[in-house]
DRENGUBA-626529 format. One line per 5 residues: their letters; for each residue x, z, y of C-alpha. Coordinates in pm, whole numbers, m for minus. Layout:
BEGIN
a> X/Z/Y | ...
% end
This chain:
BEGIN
xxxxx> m17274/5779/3199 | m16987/5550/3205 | m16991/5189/3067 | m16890/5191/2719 | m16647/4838/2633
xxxxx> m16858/4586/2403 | m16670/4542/2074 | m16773/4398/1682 | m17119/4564/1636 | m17262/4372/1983
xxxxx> m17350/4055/1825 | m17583/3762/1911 | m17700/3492/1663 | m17766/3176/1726 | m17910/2849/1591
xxxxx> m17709/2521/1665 | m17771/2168/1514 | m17467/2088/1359 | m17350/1774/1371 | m17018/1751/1211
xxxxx> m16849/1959/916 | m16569/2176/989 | m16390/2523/1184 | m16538/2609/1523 | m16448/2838/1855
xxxxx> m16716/2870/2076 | m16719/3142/2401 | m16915/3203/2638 | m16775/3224/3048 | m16729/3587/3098
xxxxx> m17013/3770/3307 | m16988/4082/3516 | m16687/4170/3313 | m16810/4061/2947 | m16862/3751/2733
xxxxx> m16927/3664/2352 | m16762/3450/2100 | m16743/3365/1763 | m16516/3128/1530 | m16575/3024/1179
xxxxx> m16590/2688/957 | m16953/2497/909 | m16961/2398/545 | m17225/2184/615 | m17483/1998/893
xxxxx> m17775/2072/989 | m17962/2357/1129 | m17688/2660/1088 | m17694/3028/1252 | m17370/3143/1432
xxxxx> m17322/3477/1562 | m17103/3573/1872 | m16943/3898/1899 | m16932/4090/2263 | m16587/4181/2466
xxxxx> m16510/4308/2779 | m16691/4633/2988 | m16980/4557/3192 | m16914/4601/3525 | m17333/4597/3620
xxxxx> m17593/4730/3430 | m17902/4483/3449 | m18037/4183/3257 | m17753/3908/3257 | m17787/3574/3160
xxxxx> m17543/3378/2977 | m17582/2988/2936 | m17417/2891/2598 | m17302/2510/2484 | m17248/2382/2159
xxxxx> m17187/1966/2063 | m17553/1916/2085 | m17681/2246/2132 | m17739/2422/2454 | m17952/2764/2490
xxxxx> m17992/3071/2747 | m17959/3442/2609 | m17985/3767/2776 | m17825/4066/2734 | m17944/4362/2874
xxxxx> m17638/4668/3008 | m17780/5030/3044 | m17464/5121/3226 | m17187/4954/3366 | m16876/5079/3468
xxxxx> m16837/5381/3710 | m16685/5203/4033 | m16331/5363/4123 | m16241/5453/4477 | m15914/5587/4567
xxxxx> m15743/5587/4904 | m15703/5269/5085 | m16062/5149/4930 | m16245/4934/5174 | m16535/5099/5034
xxxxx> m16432/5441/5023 | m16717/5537/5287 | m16975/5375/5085 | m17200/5119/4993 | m17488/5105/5271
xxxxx> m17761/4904/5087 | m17631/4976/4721 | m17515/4563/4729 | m17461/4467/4338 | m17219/4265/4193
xxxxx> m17495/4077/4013 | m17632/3767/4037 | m18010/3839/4061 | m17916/4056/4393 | m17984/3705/4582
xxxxx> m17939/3882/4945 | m17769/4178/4865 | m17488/4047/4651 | m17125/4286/4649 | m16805/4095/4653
xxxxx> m16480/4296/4687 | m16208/4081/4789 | m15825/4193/4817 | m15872/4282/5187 | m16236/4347/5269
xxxxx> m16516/4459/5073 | m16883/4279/5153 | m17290/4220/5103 | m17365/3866/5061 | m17704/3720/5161
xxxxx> m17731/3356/4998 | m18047/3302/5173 | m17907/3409/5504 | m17598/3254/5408 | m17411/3522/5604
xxxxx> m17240/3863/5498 | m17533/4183/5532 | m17237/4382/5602 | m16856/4405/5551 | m16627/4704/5475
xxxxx> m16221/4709/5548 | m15948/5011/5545 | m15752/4946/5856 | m15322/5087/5875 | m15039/5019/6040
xxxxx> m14958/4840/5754 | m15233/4563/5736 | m15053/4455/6079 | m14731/4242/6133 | m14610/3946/6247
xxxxx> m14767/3649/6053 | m14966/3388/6303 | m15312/3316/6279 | m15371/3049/6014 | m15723/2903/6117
xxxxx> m15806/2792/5790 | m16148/2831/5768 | m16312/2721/5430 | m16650/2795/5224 | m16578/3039/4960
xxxxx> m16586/2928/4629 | m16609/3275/4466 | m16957/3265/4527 | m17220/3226/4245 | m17263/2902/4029
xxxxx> m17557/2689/4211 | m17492/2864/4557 | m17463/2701/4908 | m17122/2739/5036 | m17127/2717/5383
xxxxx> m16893/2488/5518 | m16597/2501/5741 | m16806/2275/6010 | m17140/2443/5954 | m17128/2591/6279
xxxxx> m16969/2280/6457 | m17199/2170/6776 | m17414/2501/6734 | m17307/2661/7059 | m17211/2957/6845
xxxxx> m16861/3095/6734 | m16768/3144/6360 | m16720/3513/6425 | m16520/3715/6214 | m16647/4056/6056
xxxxx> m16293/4132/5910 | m16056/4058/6204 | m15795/3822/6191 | m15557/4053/6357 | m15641/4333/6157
xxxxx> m15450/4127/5830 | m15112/4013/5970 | m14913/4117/5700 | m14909/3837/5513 | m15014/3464/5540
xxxxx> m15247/3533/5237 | m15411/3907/5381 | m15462/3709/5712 | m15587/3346/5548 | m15838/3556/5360
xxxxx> m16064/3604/5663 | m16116/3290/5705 | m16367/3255/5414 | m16678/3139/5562 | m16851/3428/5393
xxxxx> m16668/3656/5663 | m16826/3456/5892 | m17177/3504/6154 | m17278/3296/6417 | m17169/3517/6719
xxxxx> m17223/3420/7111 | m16900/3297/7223 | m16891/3542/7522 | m16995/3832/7274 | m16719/3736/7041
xxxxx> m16459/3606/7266 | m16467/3890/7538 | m16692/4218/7470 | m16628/4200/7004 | m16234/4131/7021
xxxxx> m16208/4408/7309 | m16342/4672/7082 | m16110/4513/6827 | m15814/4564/6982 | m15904/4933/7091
xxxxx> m15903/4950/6731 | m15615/4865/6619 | m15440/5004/6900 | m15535/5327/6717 | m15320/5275/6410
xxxxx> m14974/5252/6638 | m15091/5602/6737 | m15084/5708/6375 | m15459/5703/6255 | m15617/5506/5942
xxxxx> m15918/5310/6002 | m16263/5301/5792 | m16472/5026/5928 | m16827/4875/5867 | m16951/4576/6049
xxxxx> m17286/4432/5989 | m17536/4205/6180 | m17906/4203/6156 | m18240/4024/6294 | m18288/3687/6348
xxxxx> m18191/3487/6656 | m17919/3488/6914 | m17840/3311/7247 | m17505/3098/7232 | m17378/2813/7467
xxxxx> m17677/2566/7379 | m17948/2895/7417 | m18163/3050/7191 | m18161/2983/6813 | m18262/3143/6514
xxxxx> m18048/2898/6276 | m17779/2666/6216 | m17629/2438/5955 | m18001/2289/5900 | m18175/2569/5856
xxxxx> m17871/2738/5603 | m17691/3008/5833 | m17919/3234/6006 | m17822/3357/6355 | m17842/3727/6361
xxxxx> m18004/3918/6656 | m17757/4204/6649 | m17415/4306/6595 | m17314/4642/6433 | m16965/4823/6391
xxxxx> m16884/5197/6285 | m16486/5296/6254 | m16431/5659/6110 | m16069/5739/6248 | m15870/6004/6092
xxxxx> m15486/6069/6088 | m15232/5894/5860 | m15231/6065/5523 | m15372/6127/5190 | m15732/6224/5013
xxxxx> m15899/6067/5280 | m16256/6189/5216 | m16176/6521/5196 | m15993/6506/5565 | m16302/6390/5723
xxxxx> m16471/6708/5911 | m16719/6779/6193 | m16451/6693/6449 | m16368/6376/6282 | m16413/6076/6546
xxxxx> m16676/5815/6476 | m16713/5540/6718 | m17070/5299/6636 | m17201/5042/6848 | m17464/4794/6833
xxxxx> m17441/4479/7044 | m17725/4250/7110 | m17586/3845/7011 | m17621/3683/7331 | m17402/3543/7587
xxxxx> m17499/3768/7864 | m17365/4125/7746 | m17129/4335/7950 | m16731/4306/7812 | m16690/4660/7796
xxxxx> m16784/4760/7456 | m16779/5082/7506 | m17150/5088/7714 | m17335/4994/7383 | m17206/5320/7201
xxxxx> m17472/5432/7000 | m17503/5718/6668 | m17444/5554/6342 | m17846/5716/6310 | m17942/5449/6538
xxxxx> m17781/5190/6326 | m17968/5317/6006 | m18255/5312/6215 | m18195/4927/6276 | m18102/4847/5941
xxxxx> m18282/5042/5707 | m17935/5167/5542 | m17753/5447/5421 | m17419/5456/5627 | m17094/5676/5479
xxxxx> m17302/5750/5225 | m17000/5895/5019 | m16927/6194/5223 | m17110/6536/5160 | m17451/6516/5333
xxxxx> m17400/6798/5543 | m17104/6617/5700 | m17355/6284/5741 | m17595/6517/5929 | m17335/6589/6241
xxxxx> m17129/6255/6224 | m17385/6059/6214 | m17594/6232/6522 | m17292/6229/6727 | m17275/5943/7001
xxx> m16861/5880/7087 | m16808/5929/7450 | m16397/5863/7439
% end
């Protein structure tokens, strides 16, 4: 069932103590896609009842909360959506292969919270203060000339009442901020490229792993899409504690940013075109690997190949979940060997 818009006949009434006589507009901040208001004239002061009218589609179903302000009146209501809106994927989507751990654009999903950004899709763990996972579409398109911008910068998209990381969180750590969305996989424009370096596209990655071994698997990458293939890529991280410059450490930032044990990345590569899901076959080349976070790896990427099975195994999730299960079954016991 599709989310139906909220209109005149979702109402919720209020008591405020009214302090002054007169015309009022009050609104809520809009919500996962909806928000109420109201407008009228109090005649009188005192103890009154208002009632705010609903707007907007839900975008989650769940129990929302909606903190409400009047002169001297403040309150919490709830509001509870059966069904939000039915989330549209079309070609291009950096989710188009699916949402691993069902991450929720919703506020109460603390460590598995969905952001979809312009460029890159992602799960959001406040408590880890790191992305779960992140999702991009990769073309010959996404790529140009446009320099590296190095702005990193906490993200303040985030939740109200959230930690954003800081761009010196992982300053002295012995750790890179490691990217899960490459910067050279957004050239196109300053603002595709300056959007990767939110610090919620950021781990803390062993500078050898990231440096060497992680940017030579991205550049095999993207030297795919000069040959005329379209990229579908996942990168995730999980565990706790890695080994960086100053050794082993299971945090940084104070405890805020936890250092992940592993490093995960699947790429489905098909051919330039259209209907992308329905191109994807038995013979369709998936390339996973799963790299411990230390310093001491190989730099050939290509010896920690493993099945994206092994990476469910890992992780508990439920990878390219949007193809036909039948074509999960092969892909995802295959093992690239390219």
């Amino acid at each position: 069932m599709s989310a139906i818009p909220l209109g005149a006949a979702n109402t919720v009434t209020l008591q405020v103590n009214v302090t002054t006589a007169g015309p009022y507009t009050v609104s809520t901040s809009i919500v996962y896609g909806i928000k109420f208001s109201g407008s009228g004239t109090f005649v009188s002061t005192g103890i009154q009842n208002i009632t705010l009218s609903g707007s907007g589609t839900p975008t989650n179903s769940g129990t929302f909360n909606f903190p409400f302000t009047a002169g001297s009146s403040a309150c919490t209501f709830s509001v509870i959506v059966s069904n939000a809106a039915v989330m549209a994927l079309n070609d291009n989507d950096h989710m188009l292969m699916g949402n691993p751990g069902n991450a929720a654009m919703n506020i109460d999903s603390i460590n598995n919270y969905l952001m979809r950004k312009p460029y890159y899709a992602l799960s959001y763990s406040r408590d880890r203060g790191t992305p779960n996972w992140v999702s991009w579409h990769l073309f010959s398109a996404d790529r140009g000339s446009t320099p590296r911008q190095d702005d990193f910068r906490p993200d303040n998209t985030l939740p109200a009442g959230w930690y954003q990381i800081p761009e010196f969180a992982y300053t002295g750590s012995g750790f890179d901020r490691g990217h899960n969305t490459p910067s050279g996989d957004r050239t196109s424009t300053v603002e595709a490229n300056s959007s990767t370096f939110l610090m919620t596209n950021m781990i803390p990655q062993a500078p050898f792993h990231n440096q060497i071994t992680w940017t030579g698997m991205e550049d095999s990458l993207r030297r795919l899409t000069d040959l005329g293939f379209e990229l579908y890529i996942i990168m995730g991280s999980y565990g706790i504690g890695g080994t960086g410059n100053n050794g082993f450490a299971t945090t940084i930032d104070g405890g805020t940013v936890t250092v992940p044990a592993s490093i995960w990345k699947i790429a489905v590569i098909i051919p330039n075109g259209n209907n992308d899901t329905s191109r994807v076959s038995a013979s369709t080349r998936v390339i996973a690997v799963n790299i411990p976070n230390n310093n001491s790896v190989n730099s050939n990427w290509k010896n920690y190949r493993v099945s994206v099975n092994a990476i469910e195994t890992a992780t508990g999730y439920d990878l390219l979940n949007r193809l036909p299960n039948s074509l999960q079954t092969i892909l995802e016991a295959s093992i690239d060997n390219l």
